[in-house]
Structures are given as structure tokens and as C-alpha cells.
C-alpha positions in Angstrom: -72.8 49.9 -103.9 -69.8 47.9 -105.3 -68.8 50.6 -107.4 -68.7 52.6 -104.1 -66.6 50.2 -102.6 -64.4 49.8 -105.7 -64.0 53.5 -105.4 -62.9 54.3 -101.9 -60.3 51.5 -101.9 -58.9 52.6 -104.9 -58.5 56.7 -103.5 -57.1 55.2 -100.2 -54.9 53.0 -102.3 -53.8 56.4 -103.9 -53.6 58.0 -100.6 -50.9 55.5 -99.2 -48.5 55.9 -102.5 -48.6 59.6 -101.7 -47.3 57.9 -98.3 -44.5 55.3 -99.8 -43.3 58.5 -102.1 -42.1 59.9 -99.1 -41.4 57.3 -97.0 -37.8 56.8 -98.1 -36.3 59.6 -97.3 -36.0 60.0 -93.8 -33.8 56.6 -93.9 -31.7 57.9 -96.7 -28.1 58.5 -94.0 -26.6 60.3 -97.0 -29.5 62.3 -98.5 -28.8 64.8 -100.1 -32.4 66.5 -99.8 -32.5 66.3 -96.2 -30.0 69.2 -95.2 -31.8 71.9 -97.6 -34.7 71.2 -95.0 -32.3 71.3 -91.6 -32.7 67.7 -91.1 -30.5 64.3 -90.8 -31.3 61.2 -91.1 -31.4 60.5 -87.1 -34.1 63.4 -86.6 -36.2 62.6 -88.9 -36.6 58.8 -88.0 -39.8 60.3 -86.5 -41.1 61.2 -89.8 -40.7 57.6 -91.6 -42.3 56.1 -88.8 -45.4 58.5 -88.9 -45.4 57.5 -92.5 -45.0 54.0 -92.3 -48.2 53.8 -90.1 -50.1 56.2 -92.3 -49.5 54.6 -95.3 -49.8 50.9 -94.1 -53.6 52.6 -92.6 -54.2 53.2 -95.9 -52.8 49.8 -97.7 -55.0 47.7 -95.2 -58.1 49.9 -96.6 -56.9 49.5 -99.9 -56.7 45.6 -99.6 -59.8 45.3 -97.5 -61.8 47.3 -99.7 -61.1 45.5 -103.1 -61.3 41.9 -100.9 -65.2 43.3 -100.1 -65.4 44.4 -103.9 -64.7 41.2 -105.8 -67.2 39.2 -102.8 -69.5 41.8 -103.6 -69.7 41.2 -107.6 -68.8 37.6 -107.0 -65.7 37.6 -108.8 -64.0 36.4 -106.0 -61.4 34.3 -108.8 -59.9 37.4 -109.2 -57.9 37.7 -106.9 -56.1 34.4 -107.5 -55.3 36.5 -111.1 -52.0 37.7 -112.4 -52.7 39.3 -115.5 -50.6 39.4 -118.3 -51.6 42.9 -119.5 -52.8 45.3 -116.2 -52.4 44.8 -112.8 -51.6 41.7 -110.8 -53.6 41.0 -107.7 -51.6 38.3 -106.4 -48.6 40.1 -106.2 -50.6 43.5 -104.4 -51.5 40.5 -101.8 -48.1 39.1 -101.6 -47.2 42.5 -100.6 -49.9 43.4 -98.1 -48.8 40.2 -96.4 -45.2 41.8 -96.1 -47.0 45.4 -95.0 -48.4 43.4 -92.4 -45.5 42.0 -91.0 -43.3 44.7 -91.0 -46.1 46.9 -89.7 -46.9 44.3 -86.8 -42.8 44.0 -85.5 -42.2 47.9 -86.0 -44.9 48.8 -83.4 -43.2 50.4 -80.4 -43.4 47.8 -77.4 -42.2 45.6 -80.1 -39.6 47.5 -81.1 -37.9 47.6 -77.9 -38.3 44.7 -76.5 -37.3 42.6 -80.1 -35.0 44.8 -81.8 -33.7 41.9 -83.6 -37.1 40.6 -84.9 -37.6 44.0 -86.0 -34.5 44.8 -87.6 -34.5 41.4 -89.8 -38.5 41.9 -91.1 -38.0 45.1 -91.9 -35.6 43.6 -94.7 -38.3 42.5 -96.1 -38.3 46.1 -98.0 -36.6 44.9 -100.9 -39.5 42.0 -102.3 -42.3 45.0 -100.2 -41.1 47.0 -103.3 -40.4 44.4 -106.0 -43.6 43.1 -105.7 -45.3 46.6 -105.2 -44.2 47.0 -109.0 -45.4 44.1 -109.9 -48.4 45.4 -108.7 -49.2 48.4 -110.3 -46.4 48.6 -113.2 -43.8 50.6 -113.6 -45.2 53.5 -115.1 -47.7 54.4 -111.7 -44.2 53.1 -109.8 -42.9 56.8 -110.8 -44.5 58.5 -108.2 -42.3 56.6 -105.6 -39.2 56.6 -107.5 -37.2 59.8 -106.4 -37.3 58.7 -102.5 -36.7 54.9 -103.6 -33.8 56.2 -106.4 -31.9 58.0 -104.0 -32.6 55.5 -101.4 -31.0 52.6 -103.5 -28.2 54.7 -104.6 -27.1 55.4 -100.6 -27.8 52.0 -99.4 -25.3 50.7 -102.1 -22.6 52.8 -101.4 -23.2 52.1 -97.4 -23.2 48.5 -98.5 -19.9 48.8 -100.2 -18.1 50.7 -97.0 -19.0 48.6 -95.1 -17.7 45.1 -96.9 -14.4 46.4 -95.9 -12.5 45.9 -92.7 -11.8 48.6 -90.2 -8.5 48.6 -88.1 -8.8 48.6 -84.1 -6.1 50.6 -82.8 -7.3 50.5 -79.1 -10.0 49.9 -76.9 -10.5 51.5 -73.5 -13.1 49.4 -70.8 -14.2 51.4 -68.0 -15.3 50.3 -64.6 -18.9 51.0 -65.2 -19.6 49.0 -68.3 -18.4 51.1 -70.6 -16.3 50.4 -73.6 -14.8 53.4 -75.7 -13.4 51.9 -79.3 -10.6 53.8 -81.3 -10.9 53.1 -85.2 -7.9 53.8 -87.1 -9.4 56.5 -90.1 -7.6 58.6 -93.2 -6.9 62.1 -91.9 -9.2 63.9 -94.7 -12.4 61.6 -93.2 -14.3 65.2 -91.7 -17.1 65.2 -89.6 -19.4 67.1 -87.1 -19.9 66.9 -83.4 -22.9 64.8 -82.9 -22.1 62.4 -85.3 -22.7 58.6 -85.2 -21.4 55.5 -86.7 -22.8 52.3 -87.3 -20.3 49.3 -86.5 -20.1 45.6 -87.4 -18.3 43.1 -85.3 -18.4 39.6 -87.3 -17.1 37.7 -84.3 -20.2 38.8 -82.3 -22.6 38.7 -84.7 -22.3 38.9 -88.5 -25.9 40.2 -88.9 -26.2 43.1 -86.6 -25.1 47.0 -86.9 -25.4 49.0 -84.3 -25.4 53.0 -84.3 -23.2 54.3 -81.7 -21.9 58.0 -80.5 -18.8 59.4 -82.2 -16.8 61.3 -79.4 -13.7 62.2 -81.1 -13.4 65.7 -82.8 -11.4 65.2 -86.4 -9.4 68.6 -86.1 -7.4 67.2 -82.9 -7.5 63.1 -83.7 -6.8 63.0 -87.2 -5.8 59.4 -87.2 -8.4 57.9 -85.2 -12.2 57.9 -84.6 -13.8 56.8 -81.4 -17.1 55.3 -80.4 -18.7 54.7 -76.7 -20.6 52.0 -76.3 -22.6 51.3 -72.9 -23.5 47.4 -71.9 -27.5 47.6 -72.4 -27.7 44.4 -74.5 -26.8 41.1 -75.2 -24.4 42.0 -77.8 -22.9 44.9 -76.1 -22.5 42.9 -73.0 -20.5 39.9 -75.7 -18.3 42.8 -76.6 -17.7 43.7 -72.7 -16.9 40.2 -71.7 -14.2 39.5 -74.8 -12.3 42.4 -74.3 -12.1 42.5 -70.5 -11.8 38.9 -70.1 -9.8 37.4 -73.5 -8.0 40.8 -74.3 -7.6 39.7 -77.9 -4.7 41.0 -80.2 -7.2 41.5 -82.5 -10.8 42.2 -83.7 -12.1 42.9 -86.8 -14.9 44.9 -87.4 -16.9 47.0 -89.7 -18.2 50.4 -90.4 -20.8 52.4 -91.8 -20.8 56.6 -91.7 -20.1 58.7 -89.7 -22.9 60.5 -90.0 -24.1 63.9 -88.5 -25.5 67.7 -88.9 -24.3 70.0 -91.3 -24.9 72.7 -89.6 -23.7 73.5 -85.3 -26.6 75.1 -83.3 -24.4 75.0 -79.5 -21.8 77.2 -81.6 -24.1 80.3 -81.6 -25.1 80.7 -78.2 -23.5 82.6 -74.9 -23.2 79.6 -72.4 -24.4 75.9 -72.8 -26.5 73.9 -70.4 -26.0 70.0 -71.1 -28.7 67.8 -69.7 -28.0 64.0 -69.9 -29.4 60.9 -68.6 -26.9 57.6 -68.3 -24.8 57.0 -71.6 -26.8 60.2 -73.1 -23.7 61.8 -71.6 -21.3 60.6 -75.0 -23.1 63.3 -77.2 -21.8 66.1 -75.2 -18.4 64.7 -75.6 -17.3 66.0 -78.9 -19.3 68.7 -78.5 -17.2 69.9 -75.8 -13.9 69.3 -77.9 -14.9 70.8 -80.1 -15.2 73.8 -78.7 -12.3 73.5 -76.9 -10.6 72.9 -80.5 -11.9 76.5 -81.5 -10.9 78.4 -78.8 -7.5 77.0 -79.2 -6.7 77.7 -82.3 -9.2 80.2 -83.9 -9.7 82.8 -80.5 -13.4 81.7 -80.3 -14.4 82.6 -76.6 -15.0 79.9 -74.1 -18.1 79.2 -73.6 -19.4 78.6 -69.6 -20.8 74.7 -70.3 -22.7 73.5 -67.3 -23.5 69.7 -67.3 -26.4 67.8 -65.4 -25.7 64.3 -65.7 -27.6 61.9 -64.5 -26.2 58.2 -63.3 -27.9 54.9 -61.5 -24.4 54.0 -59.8 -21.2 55.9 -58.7 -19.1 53.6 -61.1 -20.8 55.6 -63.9 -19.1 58.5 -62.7 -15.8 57.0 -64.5 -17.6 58.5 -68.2 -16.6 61.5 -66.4 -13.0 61.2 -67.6 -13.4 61.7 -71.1 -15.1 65.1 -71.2 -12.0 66.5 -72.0 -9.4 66.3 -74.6 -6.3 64.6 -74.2 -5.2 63.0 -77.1 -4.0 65.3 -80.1 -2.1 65.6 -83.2 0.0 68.2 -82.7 -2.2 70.5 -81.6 -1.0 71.5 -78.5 -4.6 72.9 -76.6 -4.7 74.3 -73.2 -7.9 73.3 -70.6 -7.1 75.1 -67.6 -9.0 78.0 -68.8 -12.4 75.8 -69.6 -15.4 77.1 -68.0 -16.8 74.2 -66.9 -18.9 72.7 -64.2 -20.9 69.2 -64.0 -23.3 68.3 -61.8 -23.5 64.8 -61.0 -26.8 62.8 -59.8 -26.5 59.5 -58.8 -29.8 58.0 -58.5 -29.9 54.3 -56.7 -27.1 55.5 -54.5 -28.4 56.6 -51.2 -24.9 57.2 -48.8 -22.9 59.7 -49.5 -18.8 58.8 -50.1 -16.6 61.4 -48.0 -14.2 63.0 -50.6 -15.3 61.1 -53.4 -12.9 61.0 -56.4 -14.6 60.8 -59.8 -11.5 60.0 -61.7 -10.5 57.2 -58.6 -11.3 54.0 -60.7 -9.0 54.0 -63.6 -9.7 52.0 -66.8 -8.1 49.4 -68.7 -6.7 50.2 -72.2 -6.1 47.6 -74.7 -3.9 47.9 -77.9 -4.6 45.8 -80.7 -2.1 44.6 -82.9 -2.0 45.6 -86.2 -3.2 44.4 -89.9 -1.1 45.9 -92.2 -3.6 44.9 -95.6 -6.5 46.7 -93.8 -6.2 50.5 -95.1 -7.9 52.8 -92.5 -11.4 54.0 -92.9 -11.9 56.8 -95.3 -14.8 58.9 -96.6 -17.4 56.8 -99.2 -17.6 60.1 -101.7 -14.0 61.6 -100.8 -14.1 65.5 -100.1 -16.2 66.7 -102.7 -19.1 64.2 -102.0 -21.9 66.0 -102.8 -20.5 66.8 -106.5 -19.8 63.0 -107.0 -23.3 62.1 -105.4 -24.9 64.8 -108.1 -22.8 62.6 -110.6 -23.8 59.6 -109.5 -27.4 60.5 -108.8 -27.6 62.6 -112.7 -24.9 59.6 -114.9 -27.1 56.1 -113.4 -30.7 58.2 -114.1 -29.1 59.0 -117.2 -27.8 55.5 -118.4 -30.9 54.1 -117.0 -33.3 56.0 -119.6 -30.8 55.3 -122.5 -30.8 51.3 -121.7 -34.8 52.1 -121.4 -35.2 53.5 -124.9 -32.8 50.8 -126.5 -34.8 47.6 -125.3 -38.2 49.8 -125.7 -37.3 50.5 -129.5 -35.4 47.2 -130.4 -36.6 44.9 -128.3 -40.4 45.7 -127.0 -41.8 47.7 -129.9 -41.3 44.8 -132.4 -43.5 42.4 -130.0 -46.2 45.1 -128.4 -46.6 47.2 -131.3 -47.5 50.0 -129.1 -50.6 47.9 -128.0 -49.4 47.0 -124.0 -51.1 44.0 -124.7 -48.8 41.5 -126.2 -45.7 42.0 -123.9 -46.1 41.2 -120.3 -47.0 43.7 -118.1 -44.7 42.8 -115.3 -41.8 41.9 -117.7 -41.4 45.4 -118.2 -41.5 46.3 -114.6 -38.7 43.3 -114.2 -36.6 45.1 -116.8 -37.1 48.7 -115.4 -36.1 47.4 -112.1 -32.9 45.5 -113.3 -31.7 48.6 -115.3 -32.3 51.1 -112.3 -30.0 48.5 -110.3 -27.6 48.2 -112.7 -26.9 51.5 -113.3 -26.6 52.7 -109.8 -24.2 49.3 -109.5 -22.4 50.2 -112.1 -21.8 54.3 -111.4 -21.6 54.2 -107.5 -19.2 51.5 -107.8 -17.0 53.4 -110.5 -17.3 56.3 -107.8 -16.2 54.8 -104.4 -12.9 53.0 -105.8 -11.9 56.0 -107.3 -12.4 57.8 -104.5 -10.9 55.6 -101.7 -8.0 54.9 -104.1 -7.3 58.8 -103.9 -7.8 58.8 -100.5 -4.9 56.0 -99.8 -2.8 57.8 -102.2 -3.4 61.1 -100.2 -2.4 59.4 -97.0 0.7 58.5 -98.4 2.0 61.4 -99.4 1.2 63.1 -96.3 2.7 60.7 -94.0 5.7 60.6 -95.9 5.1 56.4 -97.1 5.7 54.8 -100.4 5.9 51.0 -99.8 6.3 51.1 -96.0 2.4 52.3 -95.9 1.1 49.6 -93.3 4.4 49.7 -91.2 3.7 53.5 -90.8 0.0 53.2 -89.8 0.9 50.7 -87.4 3.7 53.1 -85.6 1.3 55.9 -86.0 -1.7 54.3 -84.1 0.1 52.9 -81.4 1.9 56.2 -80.5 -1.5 57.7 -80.2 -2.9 55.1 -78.1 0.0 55.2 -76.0 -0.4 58.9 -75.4 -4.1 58.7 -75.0 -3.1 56.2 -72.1 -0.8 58.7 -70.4 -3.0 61.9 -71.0 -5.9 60.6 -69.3 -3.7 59.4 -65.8 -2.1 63.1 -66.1 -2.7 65.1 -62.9 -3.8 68.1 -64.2 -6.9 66.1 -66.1 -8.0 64.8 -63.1 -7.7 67.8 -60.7 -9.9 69.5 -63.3 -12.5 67.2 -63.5 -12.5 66.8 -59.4 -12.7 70.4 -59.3 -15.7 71.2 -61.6 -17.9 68.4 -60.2 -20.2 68.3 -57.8 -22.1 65.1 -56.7 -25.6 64.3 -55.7 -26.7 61.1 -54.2 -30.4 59.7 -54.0 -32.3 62.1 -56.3 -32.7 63.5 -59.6 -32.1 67.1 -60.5 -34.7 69.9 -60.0 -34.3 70.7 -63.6 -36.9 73.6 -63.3 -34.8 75.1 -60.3 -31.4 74.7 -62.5 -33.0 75.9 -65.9 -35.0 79.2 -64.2 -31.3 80.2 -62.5 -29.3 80.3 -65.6 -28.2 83.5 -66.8 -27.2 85.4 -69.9 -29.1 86.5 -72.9 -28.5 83.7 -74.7 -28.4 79.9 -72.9 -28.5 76.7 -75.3 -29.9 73.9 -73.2 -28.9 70.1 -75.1 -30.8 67.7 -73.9 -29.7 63.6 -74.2 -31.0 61.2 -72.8 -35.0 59.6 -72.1 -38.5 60.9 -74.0 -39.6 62.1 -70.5 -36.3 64.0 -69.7 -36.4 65.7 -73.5 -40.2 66.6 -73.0 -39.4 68.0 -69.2 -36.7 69.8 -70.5 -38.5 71.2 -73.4 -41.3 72.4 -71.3 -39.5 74.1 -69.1 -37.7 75.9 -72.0 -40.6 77.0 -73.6 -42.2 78.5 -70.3 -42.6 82.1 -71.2 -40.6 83.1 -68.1 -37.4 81.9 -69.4 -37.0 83.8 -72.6 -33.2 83.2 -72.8 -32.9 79.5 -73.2 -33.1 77.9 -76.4 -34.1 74.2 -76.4 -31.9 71.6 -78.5 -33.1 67.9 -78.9 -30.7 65.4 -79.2 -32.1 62.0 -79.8 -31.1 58.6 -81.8 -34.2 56.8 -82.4 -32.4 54.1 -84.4 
């Protein structure tokens, strides 16, 4: 019977390391595996979360099962044991504790109602995985180490971008709640409609990042990258109140990303239906630049976009105003020719407004003064990131298994003997782990200051600055600001967005009434915004009646 037991919790131990091998790289923002499967890091949050409750299933088997084992051949001592040559029990218990926790705070009611709690247990990864090897060793810790190798190598560059500042050029606050933040960046940072950012704002909260909506497009704002945040929480509603009531001269934050696709599905289809609930609306937003962008200056065909947008209060409405482009680089793009129409819902709004005015309540801009020792954000890899991630990823594996042979040969074999019974079993695990780190230290690092030191010198030269850099950054930023500020209060923005909307008071839309009346052969419908609203929408799409509209998802599940 014990041997039974023995048995079955060591095959369900098994089972949940199949788990934790892949458990690492869905959360991997930089992967370079994920896009050779179609995937980013924000779609396939689903996927670590299935396999975080899989394999935690199978951990609490696992430790159950040997608990029952050891009462069952009375050997209970055991597992108060941490041998010196095989594995250690107490350290597999110290990290079931840790399974538990983070298992228990990463359950969905949870989730949402204590982010925070969440967020700061889940750190708890980093002793989850040192003591995991201290568990088993190092050599049954190879079945894990591809997700956790690449893992460690993105989370140190992230780490490194992000423990330098980011210049705040300006700040718009709109009437509704809404704050849109414009981040001074190095004209060869690229990156794709739908993209997000993560930003740190140490006079808020040193701890906490938050993922946020890019909504500038990089071909027309090449000095600049903007982010829309929405008052939901306490520490977007901190942010709200300083700018709108203290109007500092500065704030310093910090970034991480962007982030985003690869590859643009909304590019290959006919016309565009945009579904969005409340902020949900700030994905569409580059999107529609974008495309603006390429029928500009490549002859790409306007697309006819129609938007459903859906709003709690009229106020919201003011999001409205930034659909469209209006702040360039000398890229002079024409709108009047956009085939657009929005249709508005504003749901705890009974009465009706005679001749409403979406663009009526104007918002405040604020220009921050500038730092001229912060350099503005560039890309972590530079332009060919993918050949100095390969380098990065091949030269620390590399180093790591020459540093490994060294100490094995000069340092091990003398003491063991080849026996793996004088040296400690988790002293090697200890020295596997600190080489691993070291190397990806030591070749990441190497790789990001080389790379942002070209970037600066790249900005430089195409600005025309030698030692006058900071000056020329400064003038540069506020001229765009400046000009954003009097493109958005032009007429001919406003009359457009006036003319293409249509508002709804009381109600939400009759998706399946819109949806079933679009025409064309080929109709992409994006959705943003709730679960329900996706799942409606994607229902409705896949109704066999309505052959001609293709279904896109758009969802941060951060």
C-alpha cells in the first residue's frame, strides 16, 4: 500500500514539472519563442495561469502523498531531513508553503479585488525556484531550465530599463478622469499598434508598475510616446489628483517595454468594426493612426472604421478627441478623407442633450519642465534585438557550461571523486544557480550599455547635437507639446469628430443588429473592453450567418 502511495505522488510530482517547464514562458514580455507560435506575452497570460493551477494541482498531490507515505512507514523524521547527498525534504516543504500562497492570492476574486497582495506574493517566485532546486538538484532542474533561462535573461534586461528615468514632456487631463502622458523616446524606439507599456511613478508608489495602452503611432511621433490612463484605482486616482490639482514642473517616472504583436491582423481586412467598452476605447487609438499613417504616405486605401463605444457618463465622451492624429513630425497627413463613424452609448445617462458637442469640454495640458541628464527612452536590444538576444541567450549558456566544467574538474572532482556522495548535494545546485546568474548579469549587461550608448549617439547625429544634446531635447519636446495643444482645439478636428458621431443615451448597443448589417466580404470586428462584451461579440461572429466577419480579441489580462 505505501509503495502505492509512494508511487502516485512521485508520477504527479513528475506531472507538475512537465507544468513549471512551461510555465515561464507566457510571462517572458520579450520571448523570443512566443511570436514563432503567433502569440505575445499579453495573450497568452491565459495560458500561465491555466498552468499555474494545473501544476500547483499536482504539487499539492505530490506533497500530500509523500506526507501519507512517510505516516504510513512511520518514518515521519523524514521529513524534518535535509540530506547531504539526494534530495532535501525540507526545502520541497518550504516550497509547497510558497505554492500555497501564491496559489491562494492568484485566485480570481482575489486577484481583483487585492491586486497589490497578489502582485507582491507572486515575488515570491525567485526563493519558489531556489528552493525547488534545492529540492530535487540541479541535474532533474533541467527540465525547467529553457522557460526559467530565457525568463531570467528578459526579466534582467527589463530590470535594467527600467532603473533609469524617463522624461515627461507633457501631460494632458481630460474632463472624464482621464489622464494621457507623453514620454519623451529616441526616434529609432519602433513599435506596433496595440502595444503597451508598463510605467513606474516613484512619487506615488515606488513598488508598483502598471501596464497601460500605448496610443501614439512611432512613424508620425517620433520624439514622444503616449499612454492613457483611466482613474479606476487608488493609484490612478493619486496621479489624477497631483496633476490637476499641484500641476508639478516635474515628475519622474519609469518605464518598461513597449511591448506588442509582431504581426497586424486589422491591416488585412476590407472595413473594421471596433467594439469598446469604457477606457477599452485607447486600443483603437493607434490602431486608427496607424492607418491613417499608411494611407498618407504609402497609398494604402482607407479603410471604412465603424466604432461602438460604450460610456457610463457623457464626460467620457471627451476620449473621443484623440481618435485622430494631430501631432506629427513632419508628416504632413490629411483626415478629411477618413471613413469614419462612431457610435456613442452612454449608459447611466437617461436625458438626451439637444445638439450635444462631443469635443465641448476641453482638456487641460500640462508641460513639464525639462531634465537635461535624463536621455529619452530607447529600445533595451537597439534595432537588431533579436540577433543580440540570440547572443545573449547562446554567449551566457555558453560561459555558464565553461565555468561549470572548471569548478566540476578543479574544484568538485578532487572532493567527490565521481561518487555524489562526498560533496553536498545542494552546494552544487547553489553553484549552478550562481553561475546561470552571473552569466546572464554579466552578458545582458555588456549588451544593453552598448546598445543604448549607440542609441544616444544616433540621436545625436540626427538631431544635429554635439554637446548641446539636453538643450535640444528640451526645445524639441516642448515644440511638440505645444503643437499637440493647438492641433487638438483646431476646427477642422472637431467638426470631424462632431460629424462622424452619433450618440445614444440610456442603453447599450444591439451588437447583434450592428454586427448582422455590416457589409463587405471581408469585416474585422476588434473587440476591447469586458469578458462578457468579448464572448457576446465572438458569438455573434461565429454565427454561421455572418460568414464575412472575422473576430479579433483584444484583451490585457495583466
Amino acid at each position: 500500500m505505501e509503495n502505492k502511495v509512494g508511487l502516485i505522488a512521485y508520477i504527479v510530482g513528475c506531472l507538475g514539472n512537465i507544468c513549471l517547464a512551461f510555465l515561464f514562458f507566457p510571462v517572458t514580455r520579450g520571448s523570443s519563442v512566443l511570436p514563432l507560435v503567433g502569440l505575445t506575452s499579453e495573450s497568452s497570460i491565459k495560458y500561465h495561469i491555466w498552468l499555474g493551477h494545473i501544476s500547483m494541482v499536482f504539487f499539492t498531490l505530490h506533497s500530500v502523498g509523500f506526507i501519507i507515505y512517510y505516516a504510513l512507514v512511520h518514518d515521519m523524521a523524514k521529513l524534518l531531513e535535509w540530506s547531504r547527498n539526494s534530495i532535501s525534504n525540507v526545502a520541497g516543504e518550504i516550497v509547497f508553503v510558497f505554492c500555497l500562497v501564491m496559489w491562494a492570492t492568484s485566485i480570481a476574486r482575489v486577484r481583483i479585488k487585492m491586486f497589490e497582495l497578489f502582485f507582491y506574493t507572486h515575488q515570491l517566485y525567485a526563493l519558489y525556484i531556489l528552493f525547488f532546486v534545492l529540492h530535487v538538484g540541479i541535474a532533474y532542474s533541467c527540465l525547467i531550465l529553457p522557460g526559467i533561462f530565457l525568463f531570467l535573461i528578459d526579466r534582467y534586461l527589463r530590470f535594467l530599463q527600467s532603473r533609469h528615468k524617463a522624461q515627461l514632456i507633457s501631460a494632458h487631463i481630460l474632463p472624464c478622469g482621464v489622464v494621457e502622458l507623453h514620454v519623451s523616446k529616441s526616434p529609432g524606439l519602433r513599435y506596433a499598434p496595440m502595444s503597451i507599456m508598463f510605467i513606474n511613478i516613484p512619487s506615488i508608489s515606488k513598488l508598483q508598475w502598471h501596464p497601460f495602452t500605448v496610443t501614439s503611432d512611432c512613424n508620425m511621433e517620433t520624439n514622444k510616446l503616449s499612454i492613457l490612463i483611466k482613474c479606476e484605482g487608488n493609484w490612478s486616482r493619486a496621479l489624477y489628483k497631483t496633476l490637476s490639482l499641484h500641476s508639478p514642473d516635474q515628475l519622474c517616472v519609469s518605464v518598461e517595454g513597449p511591448y506588442g504583436p509582431t504581426s497586424l491582423p486589422f491591416l488585412r481586412y476590407d472595413s473594421l468594426v471596433m467594439v469598446s467598452g469604457g477606457s477599452g476605447i485607447a486600443a483603437f487609438i493607434p490602431i486608427i493612426k496607424d492607418i491613417v499613417y499608411n494611407s498618407t504616405t504609402q497609398n494604402y486605401p482607407i479603410q471604412e472604421i465603424l466604432i461602438i463605444c460604450s460610456f457610463k457618463r457623457t464626460s467620457d465622451l471627451s476620449m473621443l478627441d484623440l481618435l485622430l492624429p494631430t501631432d506629427t513630425d513632419n508628416t504632413p497627413l490629411d483626415i478629411s478623407n477618413i471613413k469614419l463613424k462612431i457610435q456613442a452609448y452612454v449608459t447611466r445617462e437617461e436625458q438626451e442633450l439637444n445638439d450635444i458637442d462631443v469635443t465641448d469640454k476641453k482638456f487641460h495640458t500640462i508641460l513639464f519642465k525639462q531634465d537635461p541628464t535624463i536621455a529619452p527612452v530607447t529600445t533595451i536590444l537597439g534595432r537588431n534585438s533579436w540577433l543580440w538576444l540570440g547572443a545573449i541567450i547562446s554567449s551566457s549558456f555558453t560561459m555558464f557550461l565553461l565555468f561549470l566544467a572548471i569548478l566540476t574538474r578543479f574544484y568538485i572532482y578532487p572532493i567527490d571523486q565521481n561518487t555524489d556522495k562526498i560533496y553536498h548535494f545542494s552546494g552544487r545546485a547553489l553553484w549552478n544557480m550562481f553561475f546561470i546568474c552571473s552569466c546572464v548579469a554579466v552578458t545582458a549587461s555588456f549588451a544593453f550599455m552598448w546598445n543604448k550608448k549607440q542609441a544616444l549617439e544616433e540621436l545625436k547625429q540626427s538631431e544635429g547635437m554635439n554637446n548641446d544634446t539636453p538643450k535640444q531635447i528640451k526645445s524639441l519636446s516642448n515644440d511638440s507639446a505645444n503643437k499637440s495643444e493647438r492641433d487638438l482645439e483646431s476646427l477642422q478636428h472637431e467638426q470631424l469628430i462632431k460629424n462622424a458621431t452619433m450618440v445614444h443615451f440610456g442603453g447599450r448597443p444591439n451588437l447583434e443588429k450592428i454586427l448582422s448589417n455590416c457589409e463587405g466580404s471581408s469585416v474585422g470586428v476588434l473587440v476591447c473592453g469586458p469578458r462578457e462584451m468579448r464572448h457576446e461579440v465572438a458569438k455573434l461572429c461565429s454565427n454561421g450567418s455572418t460568414n464575412n466577419l472575422h473576430f479579433e480579441a483584444i484583451s490585457f489580462n495583466w
